[in-house]
C-alpha positions as CSV (number, residue, x, y, z in Angstrom):
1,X,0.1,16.5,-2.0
2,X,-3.3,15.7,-3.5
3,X,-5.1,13.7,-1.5
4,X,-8.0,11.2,-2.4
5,X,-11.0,11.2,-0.5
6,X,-10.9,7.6,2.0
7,X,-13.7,5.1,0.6
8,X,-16.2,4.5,3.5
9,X,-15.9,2.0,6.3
10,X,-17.7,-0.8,7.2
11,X,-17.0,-2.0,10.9
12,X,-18.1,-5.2,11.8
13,X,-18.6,-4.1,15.6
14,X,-16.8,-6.9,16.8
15,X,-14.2,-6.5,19.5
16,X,-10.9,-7.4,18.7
17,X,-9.5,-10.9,20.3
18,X,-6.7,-11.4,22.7
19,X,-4.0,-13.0,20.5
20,X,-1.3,-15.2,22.0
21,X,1.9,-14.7,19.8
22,X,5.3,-15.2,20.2
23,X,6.0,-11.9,18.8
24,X,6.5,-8.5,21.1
25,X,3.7,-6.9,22.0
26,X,4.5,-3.3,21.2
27,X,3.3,-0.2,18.7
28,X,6.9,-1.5,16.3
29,X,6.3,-1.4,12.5
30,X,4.5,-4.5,11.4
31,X,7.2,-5.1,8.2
32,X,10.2,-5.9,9.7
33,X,10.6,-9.7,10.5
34,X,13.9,-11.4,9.1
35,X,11.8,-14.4,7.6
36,X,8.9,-14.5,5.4
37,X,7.9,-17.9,6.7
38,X,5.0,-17.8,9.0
39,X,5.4,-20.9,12.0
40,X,2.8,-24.2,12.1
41,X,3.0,-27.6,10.4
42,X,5.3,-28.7,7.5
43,X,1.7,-29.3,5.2
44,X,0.5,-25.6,6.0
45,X,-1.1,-23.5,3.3
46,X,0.3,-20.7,1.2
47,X,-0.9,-17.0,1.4
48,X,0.8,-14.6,-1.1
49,X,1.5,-11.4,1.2
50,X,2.0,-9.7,-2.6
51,X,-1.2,-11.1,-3.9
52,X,-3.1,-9.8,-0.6
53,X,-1.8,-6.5,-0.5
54,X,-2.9,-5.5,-4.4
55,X,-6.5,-7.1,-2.8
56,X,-6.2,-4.9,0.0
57,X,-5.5,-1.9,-1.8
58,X,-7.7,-2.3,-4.9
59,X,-11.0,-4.3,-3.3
60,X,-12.0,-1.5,-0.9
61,X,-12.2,1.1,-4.0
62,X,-14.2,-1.0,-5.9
63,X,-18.3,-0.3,-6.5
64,X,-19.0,-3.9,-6.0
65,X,-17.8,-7.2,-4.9
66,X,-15.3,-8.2,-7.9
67,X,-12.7,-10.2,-6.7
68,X,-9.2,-9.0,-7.5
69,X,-7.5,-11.3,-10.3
70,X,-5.3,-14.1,-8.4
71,X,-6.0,-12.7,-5.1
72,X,-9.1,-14.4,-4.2
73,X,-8.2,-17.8,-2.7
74,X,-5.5,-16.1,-0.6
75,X,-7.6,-13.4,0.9
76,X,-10.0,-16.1,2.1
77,X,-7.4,-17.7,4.1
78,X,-6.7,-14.5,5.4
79,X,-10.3,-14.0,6.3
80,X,-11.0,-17.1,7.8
81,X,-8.5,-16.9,10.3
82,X,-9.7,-13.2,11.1
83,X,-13.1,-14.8,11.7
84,X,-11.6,-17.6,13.6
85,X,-10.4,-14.6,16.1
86,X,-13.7,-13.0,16.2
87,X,-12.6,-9.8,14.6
88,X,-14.7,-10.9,10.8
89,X,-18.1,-11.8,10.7
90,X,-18.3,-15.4,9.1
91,X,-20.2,-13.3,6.0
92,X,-17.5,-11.5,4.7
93,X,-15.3,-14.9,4.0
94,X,-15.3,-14.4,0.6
95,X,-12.5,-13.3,-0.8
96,X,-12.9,-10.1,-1.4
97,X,-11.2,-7.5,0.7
98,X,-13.2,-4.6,1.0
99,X,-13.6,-2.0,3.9
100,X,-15.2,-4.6,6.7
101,X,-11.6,-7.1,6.1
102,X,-9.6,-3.9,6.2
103,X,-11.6,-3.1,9.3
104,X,-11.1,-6.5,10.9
105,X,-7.0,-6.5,10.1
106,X,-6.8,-3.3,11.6
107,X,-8.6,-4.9,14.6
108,X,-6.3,-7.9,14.8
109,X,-2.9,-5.9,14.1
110,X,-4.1,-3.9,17.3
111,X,-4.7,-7.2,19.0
112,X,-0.7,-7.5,18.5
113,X,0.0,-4.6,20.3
114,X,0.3,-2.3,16.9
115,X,-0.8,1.1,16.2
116,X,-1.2,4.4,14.4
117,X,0.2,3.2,10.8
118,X,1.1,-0.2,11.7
119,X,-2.5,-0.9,12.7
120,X,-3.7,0.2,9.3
121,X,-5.9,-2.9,8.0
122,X,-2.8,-3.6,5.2
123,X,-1.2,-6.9,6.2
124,X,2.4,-6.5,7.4
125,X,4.8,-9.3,7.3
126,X,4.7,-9.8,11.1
127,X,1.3,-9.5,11.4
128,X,0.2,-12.0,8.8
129,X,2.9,-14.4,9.7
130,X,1.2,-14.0,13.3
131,X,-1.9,-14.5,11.4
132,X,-1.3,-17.9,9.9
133,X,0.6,-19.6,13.0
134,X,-0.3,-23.1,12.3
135,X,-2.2,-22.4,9.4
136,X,-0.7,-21.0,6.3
137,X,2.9,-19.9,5.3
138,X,3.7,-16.1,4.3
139,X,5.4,-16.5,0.9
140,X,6.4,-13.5,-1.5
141,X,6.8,-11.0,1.1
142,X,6.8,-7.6,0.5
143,X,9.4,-5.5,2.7
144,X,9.9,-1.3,3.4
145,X,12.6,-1.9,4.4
146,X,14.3,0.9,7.5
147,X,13.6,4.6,6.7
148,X,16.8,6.0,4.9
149,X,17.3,10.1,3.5
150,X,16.8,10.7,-0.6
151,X,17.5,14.6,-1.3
152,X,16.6,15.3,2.3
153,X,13.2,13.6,2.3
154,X,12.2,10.4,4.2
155,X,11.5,7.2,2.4
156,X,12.1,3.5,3.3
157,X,14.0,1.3,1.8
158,X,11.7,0.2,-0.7
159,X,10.7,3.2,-2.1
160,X,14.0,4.9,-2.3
161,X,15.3,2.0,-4.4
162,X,12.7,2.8,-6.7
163,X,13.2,6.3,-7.2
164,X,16.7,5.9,-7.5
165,X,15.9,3.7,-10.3
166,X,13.1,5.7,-12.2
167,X,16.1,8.3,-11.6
168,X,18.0,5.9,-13.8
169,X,15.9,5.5,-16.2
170,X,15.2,9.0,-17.3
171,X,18.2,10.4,-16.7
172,X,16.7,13.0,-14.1
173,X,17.7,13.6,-10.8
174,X,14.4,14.0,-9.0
175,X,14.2,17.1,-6.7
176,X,11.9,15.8,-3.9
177,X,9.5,18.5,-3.3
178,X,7.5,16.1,-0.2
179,X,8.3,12.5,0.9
180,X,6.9,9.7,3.4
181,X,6.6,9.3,6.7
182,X,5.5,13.3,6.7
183,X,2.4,13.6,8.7
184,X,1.1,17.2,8.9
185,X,4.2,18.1,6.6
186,X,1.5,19.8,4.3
187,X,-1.9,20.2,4.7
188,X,-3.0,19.9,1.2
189,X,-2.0,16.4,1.5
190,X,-4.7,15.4,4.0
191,X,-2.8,12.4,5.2
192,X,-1.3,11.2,1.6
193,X,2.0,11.6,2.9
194,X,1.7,10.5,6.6
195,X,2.9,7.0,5.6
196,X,5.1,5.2,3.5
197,X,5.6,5.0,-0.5
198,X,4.4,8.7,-1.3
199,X,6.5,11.2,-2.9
200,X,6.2,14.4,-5.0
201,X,8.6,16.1,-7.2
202,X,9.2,19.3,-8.3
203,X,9.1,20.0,-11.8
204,X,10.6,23.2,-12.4
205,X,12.5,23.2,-15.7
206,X,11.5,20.0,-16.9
207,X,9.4,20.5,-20.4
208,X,6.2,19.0,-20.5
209,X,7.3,16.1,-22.7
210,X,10.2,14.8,-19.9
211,X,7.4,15.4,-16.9
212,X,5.3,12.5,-19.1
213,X,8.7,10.1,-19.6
214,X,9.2,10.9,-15.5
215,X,5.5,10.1,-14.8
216,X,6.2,6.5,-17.5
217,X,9.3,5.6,-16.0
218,X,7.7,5.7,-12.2
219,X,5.1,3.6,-13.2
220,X,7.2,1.8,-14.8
221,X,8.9,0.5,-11.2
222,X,5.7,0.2,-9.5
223,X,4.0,3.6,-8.7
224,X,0.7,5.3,-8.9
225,X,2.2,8.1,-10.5
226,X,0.2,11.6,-11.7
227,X,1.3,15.1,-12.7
228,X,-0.4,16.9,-11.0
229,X,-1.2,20.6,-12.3
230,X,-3.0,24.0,-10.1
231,X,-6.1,23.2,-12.6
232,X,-6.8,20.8,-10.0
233,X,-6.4,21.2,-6.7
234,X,-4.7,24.0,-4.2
235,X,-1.3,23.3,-5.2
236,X,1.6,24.5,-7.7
237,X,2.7,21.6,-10.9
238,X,4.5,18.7,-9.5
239,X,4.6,14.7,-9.9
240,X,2.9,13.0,-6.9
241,X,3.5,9.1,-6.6
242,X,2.4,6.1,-4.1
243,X,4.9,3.1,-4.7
244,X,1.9,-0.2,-4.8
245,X,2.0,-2.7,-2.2
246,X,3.9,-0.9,0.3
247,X,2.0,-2.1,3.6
248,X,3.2,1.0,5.4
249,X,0.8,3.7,3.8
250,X,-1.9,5.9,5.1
251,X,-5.2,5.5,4.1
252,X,-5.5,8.1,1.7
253,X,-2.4,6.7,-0.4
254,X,-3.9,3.2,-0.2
255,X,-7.2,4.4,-1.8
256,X,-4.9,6.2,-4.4
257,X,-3.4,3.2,-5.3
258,X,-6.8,1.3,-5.0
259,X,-7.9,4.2,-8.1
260,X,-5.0,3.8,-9.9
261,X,-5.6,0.2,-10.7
262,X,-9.1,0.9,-11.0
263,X,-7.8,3.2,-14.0
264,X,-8.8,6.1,-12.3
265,X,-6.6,9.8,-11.4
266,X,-6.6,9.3,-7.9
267,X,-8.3,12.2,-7.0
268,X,-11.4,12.9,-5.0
269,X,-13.2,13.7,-8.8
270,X,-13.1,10.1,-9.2
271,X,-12.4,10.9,-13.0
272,X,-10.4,8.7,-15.5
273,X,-6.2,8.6,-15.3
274,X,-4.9,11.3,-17.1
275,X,-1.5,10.1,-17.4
276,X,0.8,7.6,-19.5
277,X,-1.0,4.4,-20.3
278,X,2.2,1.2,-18.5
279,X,0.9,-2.2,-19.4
280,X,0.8,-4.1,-17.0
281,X,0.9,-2.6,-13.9
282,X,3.5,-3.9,-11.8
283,X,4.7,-3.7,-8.7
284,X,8.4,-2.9,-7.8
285,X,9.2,-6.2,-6.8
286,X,7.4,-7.3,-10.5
287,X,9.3,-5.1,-12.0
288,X,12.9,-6.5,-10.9
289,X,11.7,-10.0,-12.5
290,X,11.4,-8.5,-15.8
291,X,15.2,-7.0,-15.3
């Protein structure tokens, strides 16, 4: 549920090139390669996938062209090759990874043969190890993972391990109320849920103070997490979540995510986060270093 409003796009009105890749041209998920090196030359650059995803999901929500701490150098690798393919105009080189890069990703990961979700303008392993053939090498890759069940609901991998985790930590067994990969499942969500790493939980019987340690504890492993309450928006009390960097998600999650880092609630108010202050943010796979 509760779905932010998409920030605008910018298309750069360039066509999309023919790529020549190795890899099958079909509509398959673009996060499910076995290695997380890309091909080319022993001397090749590095692009960090993690470090280009938190771009990807934070630069598009932002009012202005701040570059996104310890992302910058590996989103203009990114971009140059996307201009080298005709699908970025050379002025948007620059690091910053707002709506006319998401715009020419999107472009290139349909070049590949991808759609719907896996044509979202979020870099996927296959795609960016397609990217930087001969160019740069994919290094910290971030991985969904197959879909698998959690209390009836959909999730991959990724996410579930993280809920099963928060689960741990709070000593709750979450009863999923809505999970991923759920597209029309409800129509407040307007899309939220129609990819990967969103989730919401009921809260029915939980006092207000555990619904804040719940909300801590999944933020904690690497979500945007909120309570959200009827007060604001068409919808009964429950905790709604989108796990960062997962490359899978819909638009509307990735601008959730994009708020949250912003310090924002996610919602289409644009107001500040309402919910328990987890310094710093971290993704899952940030998380398990600290463990």
């Amino acid at each position: 549920m509760t779905a932010k409003r998409p920030a605008s796009t910018a298309l750069t009105g360039l066509a999309a090139a023919a790529m020549v890749a190795a890899l099958p041209m079909c509509a398959a998920a673009d996060t499910t390669v076995g290695s997380g090196a890309a091909s080319g030359a022993a001397a090749a650059a590095k692009v960090n996938m993690a470090a280009v995803l938190k771009a990807a999901q934070i630069d598009p929500q932002r009012p202005d062209q701040t570059l996104t701490d310890g992302a910058a150098k590996h989103v203009r690798k990114v971009e140059r090759e996307l201009a080298e393919r005709g699908v970025l105009e050379q002025r948007y080189v620059d690091g910053h990874y707002g709506t006319a890069t998401l715009d020419a990703y999107s472009a290139f990961q349909r070049s590949l043969g991808y759609e719907g979700l896996a044509a979202n303008g979020i870099p996927g392993e296959r795609s960016l190890t397609a990217l930087g053939d001969g160019a740069f090498d994919v290094t910290d890759v971030v991985r969904p993972g197959k879909r698998v069940k959690l209390d009836g609901a959909t999730f991959n991998q990724r996410t579930k391990a993280m809920l099963l985790e928060a689960q741990r930590l709070t000593d709750v067994t979450f009863d999923v109320e809505q999970g991923s990969y759920n597209p029309g499942g409800d129509p407040t969500s307007a899309g939220t849920h129609d990819g990967g790493g969103a989730v919401d939980l009921y809260v029915d019987g939980m006092s207000p103070g555990k619904r804040t340690e719940v909300v801590r504890a999944m933020r904690k492993v690497g979500f945007a997490a909120w309570h959200r309450t009827p007060a604001q928006g068409d919808w009964g009390p429950h905790i709604h979540a989108v796990a960062l960097a997962d490359p899978d998600q819909s638009e509307p999650a990735r601008a959730q995510t994009g708020d949250y880092y912003l310090g924002k609630n996610g919602l289409a108010n644009d107001r500040p986060d309402d919910g328990p202050e987890v310094k710093p943010i971290r993704t899952w796979e940030g998380y398990q270093r600290t463990q």
